[in-house]
N, CA, C and O atoms as a GROMACS GRO file, in nm:
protein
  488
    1UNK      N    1   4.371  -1.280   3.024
    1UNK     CA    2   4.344  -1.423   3.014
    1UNK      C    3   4.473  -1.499   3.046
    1UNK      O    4   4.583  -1.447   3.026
    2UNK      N    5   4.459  -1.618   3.096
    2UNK     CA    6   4.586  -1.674   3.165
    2UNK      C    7   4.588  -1.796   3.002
    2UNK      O    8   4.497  -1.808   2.920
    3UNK      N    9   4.720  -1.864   3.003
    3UNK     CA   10   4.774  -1.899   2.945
    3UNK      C   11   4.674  -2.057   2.947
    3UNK      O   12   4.621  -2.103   3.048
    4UNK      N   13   4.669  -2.109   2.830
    4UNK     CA   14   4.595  -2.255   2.842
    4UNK      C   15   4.576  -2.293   2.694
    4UNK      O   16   4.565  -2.220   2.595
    5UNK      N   17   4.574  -2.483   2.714
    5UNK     CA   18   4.646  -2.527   2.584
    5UNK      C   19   4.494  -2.529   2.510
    5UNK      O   20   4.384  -2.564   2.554
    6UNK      N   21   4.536  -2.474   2.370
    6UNK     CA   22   4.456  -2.458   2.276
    6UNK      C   23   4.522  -2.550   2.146
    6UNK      O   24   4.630  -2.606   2.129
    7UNK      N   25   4.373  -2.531   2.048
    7UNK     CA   26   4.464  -2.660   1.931
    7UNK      C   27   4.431  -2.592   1.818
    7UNK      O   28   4.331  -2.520   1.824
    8UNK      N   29   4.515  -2.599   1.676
    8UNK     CA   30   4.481  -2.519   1.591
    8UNK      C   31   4.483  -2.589   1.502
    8UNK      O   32   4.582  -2.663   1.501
    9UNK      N   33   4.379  -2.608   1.377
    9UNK     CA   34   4.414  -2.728   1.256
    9UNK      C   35   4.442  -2.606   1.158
    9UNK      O   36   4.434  -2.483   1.164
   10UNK      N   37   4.491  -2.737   1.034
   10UNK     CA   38   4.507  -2.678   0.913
   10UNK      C   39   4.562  -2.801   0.828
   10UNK      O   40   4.629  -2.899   0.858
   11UNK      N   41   4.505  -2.756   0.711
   11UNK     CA   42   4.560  -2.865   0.600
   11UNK      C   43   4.582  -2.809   0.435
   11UNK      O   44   4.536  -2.702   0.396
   12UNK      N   45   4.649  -2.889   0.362
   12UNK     CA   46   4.668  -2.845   0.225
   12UNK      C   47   4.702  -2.989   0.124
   12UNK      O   48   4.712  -3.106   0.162
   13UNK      N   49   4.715  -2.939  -0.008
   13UNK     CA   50   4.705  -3.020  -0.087
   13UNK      C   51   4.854  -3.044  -0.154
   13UNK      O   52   4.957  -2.976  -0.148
   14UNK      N   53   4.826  -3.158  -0.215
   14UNK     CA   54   4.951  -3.147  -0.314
   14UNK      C   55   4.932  -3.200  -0.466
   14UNK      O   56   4.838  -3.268  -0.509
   15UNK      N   57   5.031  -3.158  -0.528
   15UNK     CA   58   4.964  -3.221  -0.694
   15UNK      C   59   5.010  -3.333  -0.734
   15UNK      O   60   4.964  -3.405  -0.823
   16UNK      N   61   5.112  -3.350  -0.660
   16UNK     CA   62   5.161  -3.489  -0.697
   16UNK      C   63   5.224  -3.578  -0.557
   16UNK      O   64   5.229  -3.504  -0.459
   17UNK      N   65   5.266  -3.699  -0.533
   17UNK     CA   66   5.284  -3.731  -0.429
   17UNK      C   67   5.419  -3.775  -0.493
   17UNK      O   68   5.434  -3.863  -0.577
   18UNK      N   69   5.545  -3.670  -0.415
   18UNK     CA   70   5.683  -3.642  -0.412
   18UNK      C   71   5.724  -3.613  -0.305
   18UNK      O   72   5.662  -3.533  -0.234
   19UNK      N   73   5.826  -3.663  -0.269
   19UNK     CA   74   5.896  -3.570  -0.148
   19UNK      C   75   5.919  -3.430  -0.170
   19UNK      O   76   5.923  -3.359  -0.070
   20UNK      N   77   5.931  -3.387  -0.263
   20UNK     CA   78   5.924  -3.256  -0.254
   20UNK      C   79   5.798  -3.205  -0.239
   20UNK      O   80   5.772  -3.138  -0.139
   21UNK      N   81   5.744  -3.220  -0.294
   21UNK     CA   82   5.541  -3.175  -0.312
   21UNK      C   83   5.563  -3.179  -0.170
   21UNK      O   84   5.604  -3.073  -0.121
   22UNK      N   85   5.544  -3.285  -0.087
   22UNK     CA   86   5.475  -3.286   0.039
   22UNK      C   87   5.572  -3.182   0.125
   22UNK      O   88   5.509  -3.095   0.184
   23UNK      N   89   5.660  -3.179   0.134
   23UNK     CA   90   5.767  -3.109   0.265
   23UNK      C   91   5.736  -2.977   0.176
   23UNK      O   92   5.711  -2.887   0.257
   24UNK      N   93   5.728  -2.928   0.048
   24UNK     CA   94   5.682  -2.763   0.066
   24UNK      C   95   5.563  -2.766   0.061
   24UNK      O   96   5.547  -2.644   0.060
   25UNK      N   97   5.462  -2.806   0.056
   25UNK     CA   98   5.340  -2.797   0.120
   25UNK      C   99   5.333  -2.754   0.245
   25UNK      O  100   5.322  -2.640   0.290
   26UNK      N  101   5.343  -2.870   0.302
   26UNK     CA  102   5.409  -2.876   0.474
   26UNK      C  103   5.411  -2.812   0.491
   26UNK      O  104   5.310  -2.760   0.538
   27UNK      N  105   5.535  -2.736   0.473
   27UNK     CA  106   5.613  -2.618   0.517
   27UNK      C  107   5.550  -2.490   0.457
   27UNK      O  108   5.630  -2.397   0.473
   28UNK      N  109   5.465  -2.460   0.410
   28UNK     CA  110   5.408  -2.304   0.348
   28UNK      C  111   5.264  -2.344   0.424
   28UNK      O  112   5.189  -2.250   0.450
   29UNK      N  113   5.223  -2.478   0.461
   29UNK     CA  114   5.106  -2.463   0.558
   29UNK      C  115   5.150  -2.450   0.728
   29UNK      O  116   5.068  -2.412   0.812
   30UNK      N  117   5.294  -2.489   0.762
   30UNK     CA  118   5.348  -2.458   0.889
   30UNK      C  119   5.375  -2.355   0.925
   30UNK      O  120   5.357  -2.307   1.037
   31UNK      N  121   5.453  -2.273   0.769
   31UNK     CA  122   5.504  -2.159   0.848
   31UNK      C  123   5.323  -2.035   0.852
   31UNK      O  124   5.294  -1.948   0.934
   32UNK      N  125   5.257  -2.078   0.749
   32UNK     CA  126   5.139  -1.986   0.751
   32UNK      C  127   5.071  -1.983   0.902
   32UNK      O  128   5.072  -1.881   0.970
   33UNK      N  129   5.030  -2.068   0.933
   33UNK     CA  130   4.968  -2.086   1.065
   33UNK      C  131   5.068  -2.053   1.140
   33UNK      O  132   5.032  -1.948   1.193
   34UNK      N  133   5.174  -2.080   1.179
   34UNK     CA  134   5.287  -1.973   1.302
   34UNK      C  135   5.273  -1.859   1.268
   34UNK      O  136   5.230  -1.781   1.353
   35UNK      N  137   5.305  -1.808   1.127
   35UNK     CA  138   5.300  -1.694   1.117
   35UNK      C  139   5.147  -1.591   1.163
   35UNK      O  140   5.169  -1.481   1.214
   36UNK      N  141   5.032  -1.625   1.146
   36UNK     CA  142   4.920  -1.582   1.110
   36UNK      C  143   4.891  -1.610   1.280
   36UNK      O  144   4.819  -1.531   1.342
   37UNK      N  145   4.941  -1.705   1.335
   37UNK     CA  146   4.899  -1.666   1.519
   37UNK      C  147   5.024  -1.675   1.608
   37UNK      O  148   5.037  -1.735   1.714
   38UNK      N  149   5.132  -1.583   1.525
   38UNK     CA  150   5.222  -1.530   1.598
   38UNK      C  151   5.301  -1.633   1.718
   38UNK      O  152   5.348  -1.601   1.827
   39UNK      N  153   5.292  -1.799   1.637
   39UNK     CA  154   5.324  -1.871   1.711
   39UNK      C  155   5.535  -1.900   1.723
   39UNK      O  156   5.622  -1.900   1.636
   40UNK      N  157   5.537  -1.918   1.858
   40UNK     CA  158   5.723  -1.946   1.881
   40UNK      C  159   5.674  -2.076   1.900
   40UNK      O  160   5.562  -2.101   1.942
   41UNK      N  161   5.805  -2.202   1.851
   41UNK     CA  162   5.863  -2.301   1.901
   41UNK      C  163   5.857  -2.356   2.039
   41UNK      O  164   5.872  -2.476   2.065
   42UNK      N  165   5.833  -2.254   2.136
   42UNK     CA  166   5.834  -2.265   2.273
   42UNK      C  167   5.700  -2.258   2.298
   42UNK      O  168   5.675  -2.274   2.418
   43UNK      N  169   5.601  -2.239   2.224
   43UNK     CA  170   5.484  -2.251   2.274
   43UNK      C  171   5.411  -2.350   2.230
   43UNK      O  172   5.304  -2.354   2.292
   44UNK      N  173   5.423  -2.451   2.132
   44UNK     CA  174   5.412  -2.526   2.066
   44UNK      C  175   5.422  -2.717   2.215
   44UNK      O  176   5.506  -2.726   2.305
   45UNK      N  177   5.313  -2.824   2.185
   45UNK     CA  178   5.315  -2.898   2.249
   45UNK      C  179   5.309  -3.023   2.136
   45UNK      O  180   5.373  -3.126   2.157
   46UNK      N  181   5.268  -3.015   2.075
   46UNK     CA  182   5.280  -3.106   1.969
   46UNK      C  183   5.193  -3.065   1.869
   46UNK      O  184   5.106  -2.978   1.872
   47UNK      N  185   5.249  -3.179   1.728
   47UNK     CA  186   5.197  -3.156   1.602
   47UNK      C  187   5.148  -3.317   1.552
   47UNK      O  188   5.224  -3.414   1.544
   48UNK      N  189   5.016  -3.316   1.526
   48UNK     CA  190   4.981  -3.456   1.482
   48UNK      C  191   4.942  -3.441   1.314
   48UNK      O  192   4.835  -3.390   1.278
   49UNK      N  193   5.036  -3.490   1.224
   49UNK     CA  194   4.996  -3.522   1.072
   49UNK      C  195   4.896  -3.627   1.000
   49UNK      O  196   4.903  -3.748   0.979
   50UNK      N  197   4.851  -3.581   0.986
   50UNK     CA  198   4.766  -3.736   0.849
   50UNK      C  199   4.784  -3.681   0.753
   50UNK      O  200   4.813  -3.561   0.751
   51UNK      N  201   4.770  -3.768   0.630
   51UNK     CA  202   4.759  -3.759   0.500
   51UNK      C  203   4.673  -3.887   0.446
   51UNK      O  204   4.643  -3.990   0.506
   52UNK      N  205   4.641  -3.842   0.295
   52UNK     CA  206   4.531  -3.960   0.256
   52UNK      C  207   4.617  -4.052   0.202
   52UNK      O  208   4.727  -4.035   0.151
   53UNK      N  209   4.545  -4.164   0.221
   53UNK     CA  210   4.637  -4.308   0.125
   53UNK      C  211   4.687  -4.252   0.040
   53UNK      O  212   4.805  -4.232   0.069
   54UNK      N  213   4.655  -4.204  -0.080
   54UNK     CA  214   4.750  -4.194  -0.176
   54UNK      C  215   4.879  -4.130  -0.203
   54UNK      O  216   4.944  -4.138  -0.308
   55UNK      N  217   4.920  -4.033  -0.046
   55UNK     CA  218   5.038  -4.038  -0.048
   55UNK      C  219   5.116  -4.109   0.054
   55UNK      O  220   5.087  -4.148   0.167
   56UNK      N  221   5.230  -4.114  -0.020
   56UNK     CA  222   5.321  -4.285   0.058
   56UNK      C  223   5.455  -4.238   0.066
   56UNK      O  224   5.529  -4.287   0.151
   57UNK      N  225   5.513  -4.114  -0.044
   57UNK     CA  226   5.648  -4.102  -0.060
   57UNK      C  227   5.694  -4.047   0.051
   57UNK      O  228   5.802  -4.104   0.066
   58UNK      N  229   5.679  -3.961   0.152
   58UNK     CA  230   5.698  -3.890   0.231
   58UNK      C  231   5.631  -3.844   0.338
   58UNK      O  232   5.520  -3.794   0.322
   59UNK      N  233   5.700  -3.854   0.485
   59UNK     CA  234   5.640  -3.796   0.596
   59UNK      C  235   5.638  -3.653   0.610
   59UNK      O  236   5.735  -3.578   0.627
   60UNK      N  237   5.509  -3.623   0.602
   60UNK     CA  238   5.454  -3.441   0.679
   60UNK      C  239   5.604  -3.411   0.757
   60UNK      O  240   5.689  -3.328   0.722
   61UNK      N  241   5.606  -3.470   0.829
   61UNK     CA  242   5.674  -3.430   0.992
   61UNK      C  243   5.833  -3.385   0.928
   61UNK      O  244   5.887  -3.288   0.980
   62UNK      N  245   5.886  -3.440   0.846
   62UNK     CA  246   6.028  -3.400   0.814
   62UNK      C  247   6.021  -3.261   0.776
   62UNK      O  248   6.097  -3.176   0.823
   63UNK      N  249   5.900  -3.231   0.664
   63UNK     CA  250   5.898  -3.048   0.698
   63UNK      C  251   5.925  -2.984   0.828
   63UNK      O  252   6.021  -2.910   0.844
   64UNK      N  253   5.847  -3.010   0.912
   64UNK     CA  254   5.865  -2.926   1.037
   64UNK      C  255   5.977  -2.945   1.143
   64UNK      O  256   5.979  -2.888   1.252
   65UNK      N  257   6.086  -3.045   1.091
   65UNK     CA  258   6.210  -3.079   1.146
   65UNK      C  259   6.314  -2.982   1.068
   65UNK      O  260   6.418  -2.935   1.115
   66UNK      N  261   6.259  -2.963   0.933
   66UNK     CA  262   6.341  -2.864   0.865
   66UNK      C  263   6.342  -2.726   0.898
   66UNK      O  264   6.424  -2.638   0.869
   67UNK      N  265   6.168  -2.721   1.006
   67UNK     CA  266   6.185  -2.603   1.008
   67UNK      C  267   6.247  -2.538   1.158
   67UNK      O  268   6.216  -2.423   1.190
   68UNK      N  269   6.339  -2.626   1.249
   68UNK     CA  270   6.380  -2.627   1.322
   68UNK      C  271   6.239  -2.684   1.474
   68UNK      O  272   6.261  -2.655   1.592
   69UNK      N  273   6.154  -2.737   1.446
   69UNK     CA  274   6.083  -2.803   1.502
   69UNK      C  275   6.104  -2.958   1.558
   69UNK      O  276   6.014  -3.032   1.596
   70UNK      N  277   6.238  -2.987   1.553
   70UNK     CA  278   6.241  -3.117   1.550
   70UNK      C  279   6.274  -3.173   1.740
   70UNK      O  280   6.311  -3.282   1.784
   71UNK      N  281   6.247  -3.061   1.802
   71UNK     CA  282   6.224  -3.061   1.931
   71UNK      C  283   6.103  -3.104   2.003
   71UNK      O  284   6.101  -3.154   2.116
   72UNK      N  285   5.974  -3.070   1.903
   72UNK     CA  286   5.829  -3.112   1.945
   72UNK      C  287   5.826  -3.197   1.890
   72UNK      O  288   5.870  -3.226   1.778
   73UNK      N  289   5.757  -3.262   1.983
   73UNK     CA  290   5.725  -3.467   1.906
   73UNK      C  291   5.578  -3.433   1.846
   73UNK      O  292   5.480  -3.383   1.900
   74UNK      N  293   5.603  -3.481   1.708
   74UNK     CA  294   5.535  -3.491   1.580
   74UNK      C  295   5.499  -3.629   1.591
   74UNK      O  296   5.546  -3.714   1.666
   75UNK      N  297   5.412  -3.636   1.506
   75UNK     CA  298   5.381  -3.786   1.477
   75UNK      C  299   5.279  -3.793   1.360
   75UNK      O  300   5.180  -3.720   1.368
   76UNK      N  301   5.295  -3.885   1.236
   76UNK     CA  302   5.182  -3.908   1.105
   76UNK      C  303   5.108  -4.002   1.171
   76UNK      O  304   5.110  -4.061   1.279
   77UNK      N  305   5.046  -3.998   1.078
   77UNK     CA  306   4.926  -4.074   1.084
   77UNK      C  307   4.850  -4.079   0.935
   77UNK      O  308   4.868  -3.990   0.852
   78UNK      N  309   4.756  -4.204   0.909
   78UNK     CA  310   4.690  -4.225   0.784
   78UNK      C  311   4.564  -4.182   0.799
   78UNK      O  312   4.513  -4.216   0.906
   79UNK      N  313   4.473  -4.098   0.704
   79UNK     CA  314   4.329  -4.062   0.702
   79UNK      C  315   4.272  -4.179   0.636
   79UNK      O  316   4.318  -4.259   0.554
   80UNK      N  317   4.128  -4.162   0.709
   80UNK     CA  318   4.074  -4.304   0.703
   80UNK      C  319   4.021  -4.244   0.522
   80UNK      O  320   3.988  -4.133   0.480
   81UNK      N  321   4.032  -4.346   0.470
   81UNK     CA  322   3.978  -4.358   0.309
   81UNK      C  323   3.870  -4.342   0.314
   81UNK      O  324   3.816  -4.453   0.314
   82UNK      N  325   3.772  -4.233   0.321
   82UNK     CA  326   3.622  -4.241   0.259
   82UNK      C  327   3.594  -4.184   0.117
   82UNK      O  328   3.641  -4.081   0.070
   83UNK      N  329   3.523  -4.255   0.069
   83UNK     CA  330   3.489  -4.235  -0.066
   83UNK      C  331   3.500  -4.130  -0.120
   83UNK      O  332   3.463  -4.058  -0.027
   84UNK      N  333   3.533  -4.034  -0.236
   84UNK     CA  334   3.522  -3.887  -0.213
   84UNK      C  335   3.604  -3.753  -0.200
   84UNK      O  336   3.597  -3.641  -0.251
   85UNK      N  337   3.691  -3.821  -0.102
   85UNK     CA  338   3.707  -3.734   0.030
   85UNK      C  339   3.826  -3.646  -0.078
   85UNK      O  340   3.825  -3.664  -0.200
   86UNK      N  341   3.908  -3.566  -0.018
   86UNK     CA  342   3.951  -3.447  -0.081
   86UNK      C  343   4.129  -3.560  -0.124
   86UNK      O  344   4.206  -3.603  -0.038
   87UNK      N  345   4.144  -3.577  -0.275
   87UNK     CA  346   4.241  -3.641  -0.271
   87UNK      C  347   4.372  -3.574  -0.256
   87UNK      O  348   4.378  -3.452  -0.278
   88UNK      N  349   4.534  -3.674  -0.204
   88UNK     CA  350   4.623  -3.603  -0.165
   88UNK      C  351   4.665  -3.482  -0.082
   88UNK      O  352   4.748  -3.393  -0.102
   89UNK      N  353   4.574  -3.509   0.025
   89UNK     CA  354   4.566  -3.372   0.152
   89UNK      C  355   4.644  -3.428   0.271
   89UNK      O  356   4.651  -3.543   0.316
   90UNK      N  357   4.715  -3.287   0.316
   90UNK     CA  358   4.764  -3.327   0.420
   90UNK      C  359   4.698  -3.234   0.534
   90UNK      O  360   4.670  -3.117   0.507
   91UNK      N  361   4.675  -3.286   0.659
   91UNK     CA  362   4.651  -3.171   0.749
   91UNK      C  363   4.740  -3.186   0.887
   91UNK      O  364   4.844  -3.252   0.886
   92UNK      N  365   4.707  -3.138   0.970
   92UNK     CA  366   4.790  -3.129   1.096
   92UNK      C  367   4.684  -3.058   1.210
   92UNK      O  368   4.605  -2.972   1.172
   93UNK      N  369   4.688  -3.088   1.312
   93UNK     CA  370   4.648  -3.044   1.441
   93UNK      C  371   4.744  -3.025   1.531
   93UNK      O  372   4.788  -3.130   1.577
   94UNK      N  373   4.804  -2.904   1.582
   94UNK     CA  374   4.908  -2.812   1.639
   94UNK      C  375   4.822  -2.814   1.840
   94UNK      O  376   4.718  -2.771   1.889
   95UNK      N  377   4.935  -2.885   1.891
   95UNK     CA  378   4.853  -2.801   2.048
   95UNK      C  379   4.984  -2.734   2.067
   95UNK      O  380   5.104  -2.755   2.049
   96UNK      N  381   4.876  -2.612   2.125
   96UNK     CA  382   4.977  -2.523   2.184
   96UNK      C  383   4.953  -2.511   2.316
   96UNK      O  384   4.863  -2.576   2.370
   97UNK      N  385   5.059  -2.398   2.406
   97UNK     CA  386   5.004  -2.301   2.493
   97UNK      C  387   5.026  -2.152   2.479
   97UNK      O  388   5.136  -2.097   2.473
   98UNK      N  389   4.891  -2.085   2.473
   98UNK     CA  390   4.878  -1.927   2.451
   98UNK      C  391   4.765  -1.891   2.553
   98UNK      O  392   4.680  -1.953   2.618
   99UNK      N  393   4.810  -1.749   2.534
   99UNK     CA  394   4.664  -1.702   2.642
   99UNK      C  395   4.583  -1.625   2.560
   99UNK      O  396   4.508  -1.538   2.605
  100UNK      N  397   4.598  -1.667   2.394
  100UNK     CA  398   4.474  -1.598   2.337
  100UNK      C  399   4.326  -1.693   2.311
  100UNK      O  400   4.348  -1.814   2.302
  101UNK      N  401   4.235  -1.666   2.302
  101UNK     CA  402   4.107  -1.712   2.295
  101UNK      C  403   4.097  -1.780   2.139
  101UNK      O  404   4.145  -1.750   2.029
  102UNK      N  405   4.002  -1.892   2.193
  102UNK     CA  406   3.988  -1.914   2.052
  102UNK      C  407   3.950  -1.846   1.953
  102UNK      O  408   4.009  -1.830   1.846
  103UNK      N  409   3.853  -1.806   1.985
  103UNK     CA  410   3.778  -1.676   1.860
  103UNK      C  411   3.938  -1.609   1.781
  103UNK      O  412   3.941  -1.582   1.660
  104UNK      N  413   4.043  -1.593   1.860
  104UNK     CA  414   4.130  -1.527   1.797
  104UNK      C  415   4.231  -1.574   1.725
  104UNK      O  416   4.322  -1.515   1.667
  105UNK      N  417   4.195  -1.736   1.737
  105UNK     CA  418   4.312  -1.769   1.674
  105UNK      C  419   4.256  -1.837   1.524
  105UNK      O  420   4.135  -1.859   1.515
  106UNK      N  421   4.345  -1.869   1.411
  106UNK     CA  422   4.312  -1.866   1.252
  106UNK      C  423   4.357  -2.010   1.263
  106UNK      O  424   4.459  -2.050   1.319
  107UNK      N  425   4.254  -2.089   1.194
  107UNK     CA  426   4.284  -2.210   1.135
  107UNK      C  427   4.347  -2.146   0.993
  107UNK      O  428   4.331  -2.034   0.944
  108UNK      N  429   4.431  -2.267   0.943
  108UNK     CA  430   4.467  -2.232   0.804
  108UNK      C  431   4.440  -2.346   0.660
  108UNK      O  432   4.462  -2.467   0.652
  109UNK      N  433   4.413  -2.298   0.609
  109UNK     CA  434   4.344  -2.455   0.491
  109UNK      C  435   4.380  -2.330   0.340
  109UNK      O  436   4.343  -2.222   0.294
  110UNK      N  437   4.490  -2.460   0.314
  110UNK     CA  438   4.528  -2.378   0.173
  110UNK      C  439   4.515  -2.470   0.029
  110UNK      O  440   4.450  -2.574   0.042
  111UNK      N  441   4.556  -2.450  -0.068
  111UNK     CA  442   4.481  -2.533  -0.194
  111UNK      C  443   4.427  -2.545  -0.174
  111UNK      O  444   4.372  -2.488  -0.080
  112UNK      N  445   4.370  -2.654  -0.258
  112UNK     CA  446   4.303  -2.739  -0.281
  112UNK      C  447   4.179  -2.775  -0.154
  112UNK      O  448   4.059  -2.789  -0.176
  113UNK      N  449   4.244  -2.783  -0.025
  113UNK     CA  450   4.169  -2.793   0.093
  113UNK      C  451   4.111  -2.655   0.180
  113UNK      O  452   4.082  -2.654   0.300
  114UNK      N  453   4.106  -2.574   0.113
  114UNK     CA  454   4.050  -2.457   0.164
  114UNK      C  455   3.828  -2.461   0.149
  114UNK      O  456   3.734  -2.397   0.198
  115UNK      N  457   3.850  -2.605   0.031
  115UNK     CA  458   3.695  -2.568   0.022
  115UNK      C  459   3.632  -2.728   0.154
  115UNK      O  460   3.518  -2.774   0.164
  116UNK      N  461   3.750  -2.768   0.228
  116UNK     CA  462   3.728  -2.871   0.348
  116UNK      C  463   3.669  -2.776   0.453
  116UNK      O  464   3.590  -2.835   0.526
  117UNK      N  465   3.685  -2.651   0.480
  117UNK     CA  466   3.656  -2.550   0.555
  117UNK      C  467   3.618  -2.407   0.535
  117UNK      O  468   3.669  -2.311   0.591
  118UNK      N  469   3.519  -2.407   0.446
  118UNK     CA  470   3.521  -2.258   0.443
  118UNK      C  471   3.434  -2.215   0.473
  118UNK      O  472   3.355  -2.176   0.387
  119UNK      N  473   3.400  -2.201   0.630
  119UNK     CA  474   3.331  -2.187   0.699
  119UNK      C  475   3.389  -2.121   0.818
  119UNK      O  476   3.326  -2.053   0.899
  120UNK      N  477   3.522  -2.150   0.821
  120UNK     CA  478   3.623  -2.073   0.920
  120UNK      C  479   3.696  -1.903   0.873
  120UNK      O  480   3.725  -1.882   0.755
  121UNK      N  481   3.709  -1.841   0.935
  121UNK     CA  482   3.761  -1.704   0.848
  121UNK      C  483   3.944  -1.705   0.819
  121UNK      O  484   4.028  -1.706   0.909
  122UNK      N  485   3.965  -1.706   0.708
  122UNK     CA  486   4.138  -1.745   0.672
  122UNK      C  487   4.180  -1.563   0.718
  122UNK      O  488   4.297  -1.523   0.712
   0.00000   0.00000   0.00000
């Protein structure tokens, strides 16, 4: 299979809205998904963050600057408020380029947000 850009989500929770909470979140949902599809820095095209209103203290994206990512342009973003919806989550949508198939590659959804998807195989 030849090489072509694919996108991979994933999201997680936090218990409190801290700068710390959010950047190790972040970062144990960044490095899981690199790790789990064997992703390099160099294959990576961008990373788009949201989080829900109720967190304000801190941007997603400074995790993945920590994690020497601060070469791919990141960018947050706010999830739209629906009633309900899973509170204090952050997620991310990763494009890459790989030449593996989708079927092969692992979304990742940890805490709290693992029951947003469990319908995907972790």
């Amino acid at each position: 299979m030849s090489t072509r850009l694919r996108a991979l989500r994933g999201a997680t929770s936090v218990a409190d809205d801290t700068p710390a909470a959010i950047e190790a979140a972040t970062t144990e949902l960044l490095e899981e998904i690199l790790s789990r599809n064997s992703i390099v820095a160099e294959d990576l095209v961008s990373l788009i963050f949201t989080s829900t209103p109720d967190l304000t203290s801190a941007f997603p994206a400074t995790a993945a600057r920590g994690l020497g990512l601060g070469g791919v342009p990141l960018l947050c973003a706010q999830e739209i408020p629906v009633p309900g919806a899973l509170p204090r989550c952050i997620r991310v949508l990763i494009h890459l380029y790989t030449d593996r198939d989708y079927a092969s590659l692992r979304h990742v959804y940890l805490g709290e947000a693992r029951r947003l998807r469990e319908d995907l195989p972790q």
